[in-house]
One Martini backbone bead per residue (centre of mass of N, CA, C, O) as a GRO file, in nm:
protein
  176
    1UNK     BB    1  -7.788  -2.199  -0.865
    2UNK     BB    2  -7.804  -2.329  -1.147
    3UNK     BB    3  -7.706  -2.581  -1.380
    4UNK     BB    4  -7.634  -2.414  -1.596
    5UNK     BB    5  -7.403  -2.246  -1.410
    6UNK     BB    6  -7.239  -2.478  -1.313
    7UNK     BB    7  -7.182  -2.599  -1.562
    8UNK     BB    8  -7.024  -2.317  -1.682
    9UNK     BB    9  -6.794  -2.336  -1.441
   10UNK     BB   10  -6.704  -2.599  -1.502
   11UNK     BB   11  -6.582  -2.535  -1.778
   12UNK     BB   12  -6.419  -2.242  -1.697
   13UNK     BB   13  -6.232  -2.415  -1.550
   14UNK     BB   14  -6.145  -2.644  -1.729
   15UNK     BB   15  -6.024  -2.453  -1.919
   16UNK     BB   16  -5.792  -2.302  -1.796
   17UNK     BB   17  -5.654  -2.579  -1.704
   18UNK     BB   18  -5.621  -2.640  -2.032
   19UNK     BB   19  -5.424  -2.406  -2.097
   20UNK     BB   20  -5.173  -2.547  -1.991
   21UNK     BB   21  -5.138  -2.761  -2.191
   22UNK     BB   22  -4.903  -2.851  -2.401
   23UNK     BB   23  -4.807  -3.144  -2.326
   24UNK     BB   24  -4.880  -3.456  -2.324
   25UNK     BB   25  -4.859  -3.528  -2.076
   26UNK     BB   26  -5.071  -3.306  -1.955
   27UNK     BB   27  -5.299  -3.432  -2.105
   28UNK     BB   28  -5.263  -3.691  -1.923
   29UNK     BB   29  -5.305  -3.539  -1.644
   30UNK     BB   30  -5.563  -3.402  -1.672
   31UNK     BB   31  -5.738  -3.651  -1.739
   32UNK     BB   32  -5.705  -3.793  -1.483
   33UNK     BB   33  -5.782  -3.562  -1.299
   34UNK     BB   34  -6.083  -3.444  -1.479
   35UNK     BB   35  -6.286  -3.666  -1.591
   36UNK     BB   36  -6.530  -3.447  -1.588
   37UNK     BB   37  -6.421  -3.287  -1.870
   38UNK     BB   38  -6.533  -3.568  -2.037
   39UNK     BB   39  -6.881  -3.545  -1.914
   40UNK     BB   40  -7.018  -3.322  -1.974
   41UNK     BB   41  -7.071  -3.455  -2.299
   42UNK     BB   42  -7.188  -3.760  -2.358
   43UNK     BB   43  -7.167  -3.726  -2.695
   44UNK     BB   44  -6.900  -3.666  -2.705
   45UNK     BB   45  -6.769  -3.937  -2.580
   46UNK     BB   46  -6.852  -4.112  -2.769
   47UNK     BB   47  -6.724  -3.968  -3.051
   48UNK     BB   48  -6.420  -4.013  -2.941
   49UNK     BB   49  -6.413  -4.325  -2.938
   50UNK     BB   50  -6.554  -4.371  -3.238
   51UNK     BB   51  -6.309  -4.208  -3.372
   52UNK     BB   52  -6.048  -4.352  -3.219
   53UNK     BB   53  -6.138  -4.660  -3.347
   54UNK     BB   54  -6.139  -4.565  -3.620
   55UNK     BB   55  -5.892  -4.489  -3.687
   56UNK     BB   56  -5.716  -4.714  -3.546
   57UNK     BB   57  -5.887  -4.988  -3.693
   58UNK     BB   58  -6.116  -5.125  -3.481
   59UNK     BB   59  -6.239  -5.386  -3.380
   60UNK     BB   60  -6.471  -5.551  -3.168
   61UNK     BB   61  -6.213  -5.653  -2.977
   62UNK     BB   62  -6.053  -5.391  -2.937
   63UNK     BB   63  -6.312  -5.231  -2.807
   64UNK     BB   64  -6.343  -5.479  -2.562
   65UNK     BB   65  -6.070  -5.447  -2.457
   66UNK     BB   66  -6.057  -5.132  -2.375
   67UNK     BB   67  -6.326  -5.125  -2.208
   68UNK     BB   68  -6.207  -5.323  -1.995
   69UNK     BB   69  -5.936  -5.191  -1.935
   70UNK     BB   70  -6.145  -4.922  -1.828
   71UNK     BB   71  -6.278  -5.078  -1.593
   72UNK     BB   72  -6.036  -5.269  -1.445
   73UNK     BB   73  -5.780  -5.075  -1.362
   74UNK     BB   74  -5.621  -4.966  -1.644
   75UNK     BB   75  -5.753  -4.793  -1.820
   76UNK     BB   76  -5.639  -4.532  -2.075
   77UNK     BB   77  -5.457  -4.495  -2.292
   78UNK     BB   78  -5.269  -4.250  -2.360
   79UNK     BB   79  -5.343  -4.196  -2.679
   80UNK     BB   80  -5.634  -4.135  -2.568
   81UNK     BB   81  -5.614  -3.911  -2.421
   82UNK     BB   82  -5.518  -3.710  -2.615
   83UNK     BB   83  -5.740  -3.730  -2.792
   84UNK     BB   84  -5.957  -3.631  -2.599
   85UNK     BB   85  -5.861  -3.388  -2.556
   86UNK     BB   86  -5.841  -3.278  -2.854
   87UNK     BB   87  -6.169  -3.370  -2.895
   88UNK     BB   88  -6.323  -3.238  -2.591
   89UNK     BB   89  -6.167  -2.956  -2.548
   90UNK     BB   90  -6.055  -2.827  -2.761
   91UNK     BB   91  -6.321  -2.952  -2.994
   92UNK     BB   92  -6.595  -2.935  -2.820
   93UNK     BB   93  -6.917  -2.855  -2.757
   94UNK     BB   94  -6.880  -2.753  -2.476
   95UNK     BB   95  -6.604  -2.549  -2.530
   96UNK     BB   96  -6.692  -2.348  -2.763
   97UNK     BB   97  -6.794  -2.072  -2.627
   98UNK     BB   98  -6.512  -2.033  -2.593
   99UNK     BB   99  -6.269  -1.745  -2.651
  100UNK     BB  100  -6.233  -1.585  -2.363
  101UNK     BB  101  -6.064  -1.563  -2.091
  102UNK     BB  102  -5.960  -1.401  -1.860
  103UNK     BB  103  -5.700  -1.507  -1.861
  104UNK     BB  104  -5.630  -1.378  -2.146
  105UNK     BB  105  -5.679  -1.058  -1.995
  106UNK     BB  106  -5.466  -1.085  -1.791
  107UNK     BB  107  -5.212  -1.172  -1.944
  108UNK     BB  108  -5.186  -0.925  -2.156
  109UNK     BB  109  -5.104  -0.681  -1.969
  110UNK     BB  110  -4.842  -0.800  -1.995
  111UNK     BB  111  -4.526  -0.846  -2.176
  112UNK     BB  112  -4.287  -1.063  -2.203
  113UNK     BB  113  -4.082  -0.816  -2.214
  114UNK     BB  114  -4.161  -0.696  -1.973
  115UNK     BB  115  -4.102  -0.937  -1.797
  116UNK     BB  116  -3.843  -0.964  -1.818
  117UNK     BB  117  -3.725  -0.692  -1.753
  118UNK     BB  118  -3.904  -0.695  -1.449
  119UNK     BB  119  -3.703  -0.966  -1.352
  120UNK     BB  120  -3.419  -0.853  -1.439
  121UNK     BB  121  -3.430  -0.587  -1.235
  122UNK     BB  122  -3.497  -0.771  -0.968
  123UNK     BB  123  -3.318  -1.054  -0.992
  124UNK     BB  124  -3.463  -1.290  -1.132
  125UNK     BB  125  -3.582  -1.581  -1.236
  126UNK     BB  126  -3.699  -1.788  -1.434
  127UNK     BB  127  -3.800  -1.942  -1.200
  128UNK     BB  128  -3.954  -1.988  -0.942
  129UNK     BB  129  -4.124  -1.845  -0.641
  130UNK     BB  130  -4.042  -1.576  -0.703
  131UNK     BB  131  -4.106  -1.501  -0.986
  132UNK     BB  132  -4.409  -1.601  -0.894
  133UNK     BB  133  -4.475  -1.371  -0.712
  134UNK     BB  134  -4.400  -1.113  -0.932
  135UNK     BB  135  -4.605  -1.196  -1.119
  136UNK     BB  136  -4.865  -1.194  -0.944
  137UNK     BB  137  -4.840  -0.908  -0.854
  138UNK     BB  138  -4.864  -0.766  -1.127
  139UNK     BB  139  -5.138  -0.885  -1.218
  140UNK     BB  140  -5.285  -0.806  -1.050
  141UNK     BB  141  -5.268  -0.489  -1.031
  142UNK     BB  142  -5.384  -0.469  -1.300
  143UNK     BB  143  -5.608  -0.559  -1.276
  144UNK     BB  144  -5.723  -0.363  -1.072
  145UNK     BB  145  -5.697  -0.121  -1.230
  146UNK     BB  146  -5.912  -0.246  -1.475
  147UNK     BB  147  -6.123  -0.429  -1.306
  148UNK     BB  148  -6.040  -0.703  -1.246
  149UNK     BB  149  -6.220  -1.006  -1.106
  150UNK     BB  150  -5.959  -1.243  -1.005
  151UNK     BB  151  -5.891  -1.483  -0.868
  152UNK     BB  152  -5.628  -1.709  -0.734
  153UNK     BB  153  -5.661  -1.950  -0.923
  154UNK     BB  154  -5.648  -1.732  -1.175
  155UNK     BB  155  -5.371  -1.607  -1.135
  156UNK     BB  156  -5.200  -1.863  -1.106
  157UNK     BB  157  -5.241  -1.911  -1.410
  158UNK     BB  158  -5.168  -1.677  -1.509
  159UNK     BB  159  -4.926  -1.687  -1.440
  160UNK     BB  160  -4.783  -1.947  -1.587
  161UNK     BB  161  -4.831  -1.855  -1.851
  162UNK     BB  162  -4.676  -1.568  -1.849
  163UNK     BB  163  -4.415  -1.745  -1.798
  164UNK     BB  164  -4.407  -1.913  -2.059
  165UNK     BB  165  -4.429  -1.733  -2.206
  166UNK     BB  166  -4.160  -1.560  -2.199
  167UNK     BB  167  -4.016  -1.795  -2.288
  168UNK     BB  168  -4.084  -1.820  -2.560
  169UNK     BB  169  -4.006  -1.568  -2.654
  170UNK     BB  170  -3.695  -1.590  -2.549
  171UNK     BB  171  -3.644  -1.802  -2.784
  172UNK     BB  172  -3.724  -1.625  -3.033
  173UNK     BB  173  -3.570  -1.344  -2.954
  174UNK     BB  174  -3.249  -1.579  -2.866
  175UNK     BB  175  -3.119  -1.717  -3.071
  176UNK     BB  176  -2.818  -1.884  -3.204
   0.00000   0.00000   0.00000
């Protein structure tokens, strides 16, 4: 496998874990986690310092204090994190190419109706592990049907993302 190679797959690989993350905890635990998903450009990491040091009106002593704290294992400030997510992997330049991941496949192949109607008929909770075993399974199948050679890795992905679509769904479509 090419350096190339590696490094797309390593882009497709953190894109479909950063596509879990919805609020700004999950994604300062991406940023801690994932660290490498904020160097594979490394002009990309530089322009995010300096974005979000303009943004924040830091002069010089700020900005050595910053990096002082992220050397000394005080880390990055968290809103630090959430900025570097939306600026580097939102809409960084690694990973601009992706516009649909397989994850995004797999999800659609049923709809969070059916799938409320098909866990609601299981009598199962939308939640919990049998939940997500038979979301995992519909979704295997339909994959197969479809041809489409999935990981098991991104299956719990999409089983996830799934899951939360639904309850999304569940919320706009059953409001008090």
């Amino acid at each position: 496998m090419t350096h190339e190679q590696k490094l797309l797959e390593k882009i497709q690989q953190y894109w479909n874990i950063a596509q879990l993350c919805k609020t700004n905890k999950q994604k300062v635990t991406f940023f801690d986690e994932n660290q490498e998903a904020f160097n594979l450009d490394p002009d990309d990491g530089e322009d995010a310092k300096n974005q979000y040091w303009e943004k924040n009106g830091m002069d010089d002593d700020d900005i050595e204090e910053f990096e002082e704290n992220s050397l000394l294992g005080d880390g990055y400030p968290d809103e630090y994190k959430i900025f570097a997510f939306d600026y580097l992997i939102t809409s960084g330049k690694a990973f601009s190419g992706i516009t649909s991941t397989p994850l995004d496949e797999v999800v659609k192949l049923i709809s969070s109706e059916k799938l409320q109607e098909k866990l609601d008929s299981e009598g199962l909770s939308y939640s919990g592990s049998d939940a997500e075993d038979e979301v995992m399974l519909i979704l295997e199948r339909k994959a197969k049907k479809k041809g489409l050679n999935v990981g098991e890795d991104d299956l719990e992905a999409a089983t996830k993302i799934a899951i939360q679509d639904m309850r999304d769904w569940i919320d706009d479509h059953y409001e008090d």
